[in-house]
Legacy VTK file of the C-alpha trace (Angstrom):
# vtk DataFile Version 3.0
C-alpha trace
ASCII
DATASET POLYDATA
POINTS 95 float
115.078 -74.422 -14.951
111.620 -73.392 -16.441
110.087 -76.004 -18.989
109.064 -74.676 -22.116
105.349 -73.941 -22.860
105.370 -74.771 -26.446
102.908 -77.393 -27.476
105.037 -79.266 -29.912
108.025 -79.176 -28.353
106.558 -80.930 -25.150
104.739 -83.347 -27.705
108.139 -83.411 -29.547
109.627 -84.446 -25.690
107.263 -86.877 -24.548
107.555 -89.351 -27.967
111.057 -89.189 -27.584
110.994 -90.096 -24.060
108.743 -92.915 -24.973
111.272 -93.848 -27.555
113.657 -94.282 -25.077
112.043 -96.364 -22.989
110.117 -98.493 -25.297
113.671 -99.368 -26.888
115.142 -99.337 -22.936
117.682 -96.982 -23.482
119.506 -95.158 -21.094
120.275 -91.668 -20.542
123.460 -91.533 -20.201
124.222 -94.259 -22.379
122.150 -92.221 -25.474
123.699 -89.082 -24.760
127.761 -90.820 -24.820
126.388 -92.557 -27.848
125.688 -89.173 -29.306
128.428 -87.656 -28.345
126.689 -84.955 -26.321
126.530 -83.796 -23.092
124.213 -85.942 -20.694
122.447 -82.695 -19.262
121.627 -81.499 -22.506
119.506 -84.815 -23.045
118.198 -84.421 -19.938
117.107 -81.065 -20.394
115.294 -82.584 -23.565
113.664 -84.384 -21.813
112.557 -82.157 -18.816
111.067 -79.822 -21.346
113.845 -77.523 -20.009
115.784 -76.369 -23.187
114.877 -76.604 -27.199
117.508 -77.969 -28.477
119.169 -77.892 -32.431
118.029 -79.677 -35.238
121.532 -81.321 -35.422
121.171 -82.339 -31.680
117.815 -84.177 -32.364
119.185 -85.839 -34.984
122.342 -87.326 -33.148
119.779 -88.339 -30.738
118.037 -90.149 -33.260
120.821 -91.592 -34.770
122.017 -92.828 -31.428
118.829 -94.348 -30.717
119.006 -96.280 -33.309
116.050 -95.074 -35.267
116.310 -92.753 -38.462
115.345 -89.012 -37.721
112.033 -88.836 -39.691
110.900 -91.257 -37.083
111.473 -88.693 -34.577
109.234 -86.275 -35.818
106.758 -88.884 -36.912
104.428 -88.225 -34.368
100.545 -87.680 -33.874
100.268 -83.733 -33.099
97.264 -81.053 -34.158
99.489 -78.849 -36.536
96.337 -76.837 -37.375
95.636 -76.176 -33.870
98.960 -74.984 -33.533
99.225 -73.020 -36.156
96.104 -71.232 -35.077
97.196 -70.432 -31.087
100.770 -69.214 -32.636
99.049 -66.918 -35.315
101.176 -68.768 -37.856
99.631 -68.087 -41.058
100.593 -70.745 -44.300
102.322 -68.592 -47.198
99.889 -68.614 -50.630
101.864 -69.017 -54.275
102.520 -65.660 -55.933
100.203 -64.951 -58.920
102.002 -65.069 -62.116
101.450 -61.537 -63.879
LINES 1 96
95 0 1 2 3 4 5 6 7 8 9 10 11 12 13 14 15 16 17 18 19 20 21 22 23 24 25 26 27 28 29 30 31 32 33 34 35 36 37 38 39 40 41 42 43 44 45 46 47 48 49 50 51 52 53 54 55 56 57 58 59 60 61 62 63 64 65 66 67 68 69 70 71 72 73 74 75 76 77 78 79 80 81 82 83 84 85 86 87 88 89 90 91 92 93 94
């Protein structure tokens, strides 16, 4: 399969993989935990698929660690925003 080219998903990827290994979790063992299917994880982690909020959060779970901690990592949001011409809304004027 072809890995993603989205910056924060392969940032997203890589802290979870070193999640996983600082805590010495398996695979396998996360993704029965989870109650999803072991290629799906692996596909995570391959930077193969993008996978649902409700996923990442089972994977969390199953890690052991609470989801916010997932997504607690050190990325250039700015940056990103910028490269993906995502523009922040601005607060309606009251008449």
């Amino acid at each position: 399969m072809k890995q993603t080219e989205d910056k924060y998903f392969i940032a997203l990827s890589d802290h979870i993989k070193a999640i996983l290994d600082s805590k010495e979790i398996d695979v396998a063992d996360l993704a029965a935990a989870a109650d999803i299917d072991r290629r799906q994880v692996y596909r995570l982690l391959n930077k193969e698929n993008v996978p649902k909020l409700s996923t990442l959060v089972r994977i969390s779970l199953a890690a052991g660690i609470e989801p916010q901690q997932l997504f607690a990592l050190k990325f250039d949001f700015e940056a990103y925003m910028k490269e993906n011409n995502i523009l922040k809304v601005v607060k309606k004027k009251k008449k």
